[in-house]
C-alpha positions as CSV (number, residue, x, y, z in Angstrom):
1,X,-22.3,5.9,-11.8
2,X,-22.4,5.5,-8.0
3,X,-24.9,2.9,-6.2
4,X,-26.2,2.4,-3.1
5,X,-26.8,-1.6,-2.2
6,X,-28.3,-2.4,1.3
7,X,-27.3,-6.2,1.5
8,X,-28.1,-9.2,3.8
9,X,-25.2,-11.7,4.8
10,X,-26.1,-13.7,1.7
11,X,-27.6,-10.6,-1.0
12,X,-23.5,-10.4,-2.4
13,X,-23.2,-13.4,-4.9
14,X,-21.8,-14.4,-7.8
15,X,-19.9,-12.4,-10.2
16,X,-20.8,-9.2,-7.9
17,X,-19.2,-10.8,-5.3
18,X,-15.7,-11.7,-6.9
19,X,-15.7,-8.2,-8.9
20,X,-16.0,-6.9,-5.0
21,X,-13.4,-9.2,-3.4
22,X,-11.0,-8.9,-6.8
23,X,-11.0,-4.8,-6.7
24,X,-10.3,-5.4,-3.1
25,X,-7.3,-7.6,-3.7
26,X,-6.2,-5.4,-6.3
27,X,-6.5,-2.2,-4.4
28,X,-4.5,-3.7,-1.3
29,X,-2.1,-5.8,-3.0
30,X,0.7,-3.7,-2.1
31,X,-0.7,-3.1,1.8
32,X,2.4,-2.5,3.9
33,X,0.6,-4.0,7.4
34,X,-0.7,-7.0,5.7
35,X,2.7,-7.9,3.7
36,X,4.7,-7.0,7.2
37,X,2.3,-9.2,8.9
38,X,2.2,-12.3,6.5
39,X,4.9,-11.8,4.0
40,X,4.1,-10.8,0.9
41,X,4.1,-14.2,-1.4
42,X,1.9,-15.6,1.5
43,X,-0.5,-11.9,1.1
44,X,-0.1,-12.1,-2.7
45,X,-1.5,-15.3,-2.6
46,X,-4.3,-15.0,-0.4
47,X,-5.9,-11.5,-0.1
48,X,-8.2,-12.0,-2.6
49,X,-9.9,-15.0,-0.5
50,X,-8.8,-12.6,2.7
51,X,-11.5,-9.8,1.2
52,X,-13.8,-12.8,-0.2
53,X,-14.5,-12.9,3.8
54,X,-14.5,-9.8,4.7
55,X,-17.1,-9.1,2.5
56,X,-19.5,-11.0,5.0
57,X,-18.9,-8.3,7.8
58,X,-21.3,-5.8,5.6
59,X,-24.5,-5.5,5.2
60,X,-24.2,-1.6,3.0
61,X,-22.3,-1.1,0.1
62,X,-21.6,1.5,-2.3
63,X,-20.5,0.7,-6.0
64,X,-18.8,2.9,-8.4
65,X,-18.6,1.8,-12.0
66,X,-17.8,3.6,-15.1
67,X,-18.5,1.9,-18.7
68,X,-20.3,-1.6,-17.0
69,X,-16.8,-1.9,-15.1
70,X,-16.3,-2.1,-11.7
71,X,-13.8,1.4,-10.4
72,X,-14.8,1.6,-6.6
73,X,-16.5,-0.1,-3.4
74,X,-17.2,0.8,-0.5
75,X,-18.2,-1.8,2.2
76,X,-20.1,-0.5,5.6
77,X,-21.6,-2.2,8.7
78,X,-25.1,-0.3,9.4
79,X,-25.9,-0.2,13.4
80,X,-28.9,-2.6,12.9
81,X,-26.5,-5.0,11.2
82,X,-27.1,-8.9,12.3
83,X,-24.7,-11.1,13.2
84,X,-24.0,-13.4,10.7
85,X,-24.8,-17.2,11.6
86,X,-22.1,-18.7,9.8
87,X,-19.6,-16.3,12.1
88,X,-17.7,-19.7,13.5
89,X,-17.1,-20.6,9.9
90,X,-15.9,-17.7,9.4
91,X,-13.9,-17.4,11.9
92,X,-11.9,-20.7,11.7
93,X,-11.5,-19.7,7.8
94,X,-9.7,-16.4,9.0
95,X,-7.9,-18.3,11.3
96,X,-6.6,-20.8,8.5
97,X,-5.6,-18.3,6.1
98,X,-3.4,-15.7,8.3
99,X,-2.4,-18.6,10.2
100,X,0.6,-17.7,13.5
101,X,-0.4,-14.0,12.4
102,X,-4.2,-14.9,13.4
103,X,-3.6,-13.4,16.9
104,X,-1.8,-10.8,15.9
105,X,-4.8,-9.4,13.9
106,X,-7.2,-10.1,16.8
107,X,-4.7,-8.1,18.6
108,X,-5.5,-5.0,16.2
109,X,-9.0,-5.8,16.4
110,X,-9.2,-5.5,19.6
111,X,-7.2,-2.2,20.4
112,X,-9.4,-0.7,18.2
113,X,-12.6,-2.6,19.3
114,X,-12.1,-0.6,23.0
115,X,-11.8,2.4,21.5
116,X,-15.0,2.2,19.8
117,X,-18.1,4.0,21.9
118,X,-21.3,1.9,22.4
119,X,-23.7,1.3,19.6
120,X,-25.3,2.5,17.5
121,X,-22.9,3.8,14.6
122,X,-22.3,3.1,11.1
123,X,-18.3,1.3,10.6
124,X,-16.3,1.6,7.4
125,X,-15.0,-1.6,6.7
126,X,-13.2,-1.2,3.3
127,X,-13.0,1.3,0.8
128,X,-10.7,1.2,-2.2
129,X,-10.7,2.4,-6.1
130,X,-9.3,0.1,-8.7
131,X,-5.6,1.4,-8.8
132,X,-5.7,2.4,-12.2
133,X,-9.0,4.9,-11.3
134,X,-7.3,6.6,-8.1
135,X,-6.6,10.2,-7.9
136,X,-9.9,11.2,-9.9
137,X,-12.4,11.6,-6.7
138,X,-14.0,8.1,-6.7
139,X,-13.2,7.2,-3.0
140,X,-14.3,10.5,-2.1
141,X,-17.7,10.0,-4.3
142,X,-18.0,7.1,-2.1
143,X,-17.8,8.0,1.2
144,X,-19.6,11.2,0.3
145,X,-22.3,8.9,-0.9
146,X,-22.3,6.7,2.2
147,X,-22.4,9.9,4.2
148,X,-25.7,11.1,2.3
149,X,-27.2,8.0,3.5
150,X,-26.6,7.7,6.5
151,X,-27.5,11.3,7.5
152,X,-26.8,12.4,10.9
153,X,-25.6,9.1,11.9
154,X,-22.0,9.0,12.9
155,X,-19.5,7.2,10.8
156,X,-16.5,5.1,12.0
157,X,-13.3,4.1,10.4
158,X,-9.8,3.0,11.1
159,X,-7.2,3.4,8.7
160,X,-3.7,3.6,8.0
161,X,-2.1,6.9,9.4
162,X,-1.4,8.1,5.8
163,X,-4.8,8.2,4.9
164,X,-5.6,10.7,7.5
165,X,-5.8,14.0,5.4
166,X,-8.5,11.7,2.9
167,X,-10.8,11.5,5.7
168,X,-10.0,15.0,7.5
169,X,-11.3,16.5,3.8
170,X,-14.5,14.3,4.3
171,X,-15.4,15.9,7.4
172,X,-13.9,13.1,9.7
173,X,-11.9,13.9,12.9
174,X,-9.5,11.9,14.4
175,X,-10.7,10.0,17.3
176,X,-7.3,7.9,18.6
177,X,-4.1,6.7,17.3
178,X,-2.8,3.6,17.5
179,X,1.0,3.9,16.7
180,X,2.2,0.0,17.3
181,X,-0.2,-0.2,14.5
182,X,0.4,2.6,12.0
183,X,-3.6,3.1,12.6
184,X,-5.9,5.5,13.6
185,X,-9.7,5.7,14.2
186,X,-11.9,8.3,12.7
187,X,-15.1,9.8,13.0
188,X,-17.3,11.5,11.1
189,X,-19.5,13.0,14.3
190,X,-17.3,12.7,17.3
C-alpha cells in the first residue's frame, strides 16, 4: 500500500519517525560518497542520526508498506515549504556529526544549489526501498506517486550518476552533471 503524508516540521514523530530515518540508514548504509567522505565506521555509526535530520528538510512524504511493515519512503520538499525555526539547531547538529567533512558537504550543496532555477518547484530529498524489497518497482511506485501529486509541477532531484536510467524511465531529464561529485541533477519538467 502506497501513502501520501503532507507533514509540518514537527507532523513526523515517534515510531514513524525512526521507521523513516532506520529504512534510510539501511538503504544507504553501503553509500560510496558518504563512506568516501567520512569513512565508513564513522558513516556506519552515524547515518541513521544523519537521516534522523534530514528528515526535517520535508514537509511531503510518501510511504510504502507491505504486511504493517515499512518497504519504501520517499521524502520531498513542496515549493510552499517553510523554513524550519529550529534550522541553526540543525545546523550546528550537522555540523557535529560530519565533523572536517562539514564543508565538504556544503561544498556539494552548493554546486548543486546554483544550478537550481528560482522557485517554485517540488525537490526530492530521499528516496530509498528497504534493501531486501529493491528490484520489485517500489521506488518507482513512489516517485510515480509523488508525481501524481504534484501534477504539472516540476520535480527536482540530484543523485548519484548510476541512478540515472531510474529517473530517465520516470520521465526525468537530465539537467547538469556534477562529475567531482559523481552527481547529477534531474528534472522531471525541464
Amino acid at each position: 500500500m502506497t501513502e501520501d503524508i503532507s507533514i509540518s516540521d514537527t507532523a513526523l514523530k515517534g515510531k514513524l519517525r525512526h521507521d523513516v530515518a532506520l529504512l534510510l540508514s539501511e538503504a544507504f548504509g553501503d553509500d560510496e560518497s558518504m563512506i568516501a567522505m567520512l569513512g565508513e565506521r564513522r558513516w556506519r555509526a552515524n547515518a541513521y542520526r544523519y537521516f534522523e535530520l534530514q528528515l526535517d528538510h520535508s514537509d511531503h512524504v510518501v510511504l510504502e508498506e507491505e504486511d504493517g511493515e515499512l518497504t519504501g519512503v520517499l521524502l520531498a520538499r513542496s515549493p510552499h515549504a517553510a523554513t524550519s525555526p529550529r534550522a541553526v539547531w540543525q545546523l550546528l547538529k550537522m555540523i557535529w556529526l560530519l565533523g572536517l567533512e562539514f564543508p565538504h558537504s556544503q561544498r556539494i550543496a552548493q554546486t548543486i544549489s546554483q544550478a537550481l532555477p528560482a522557485p517554485p518547484y517540488w525537490y526530492i530529498n530521499q528516496i530509498a526501498v528497504k534493501p531486501n524489497q529493491q528490484k520489485r518497482g517500489l521506488g518507482s511506485r513512489l516517485l510515480n506517486r509523488l508525481l501524481l501529486f504534484v501534477g504539472n509541477d516540476c520535480v527536482y532531484v540530484d543523485c548519484a550518476t548510476e541512478l540515472n536510467h531510474f529517473y530517465e524511465a520516470q520521465g526525468f531529464e537530465q539537467i547538469e552533471v556534477f562529475p567531482a561529485f559523481d552527481l547529477q541533477l534531474m528534472a522531471s519538467h525541464p
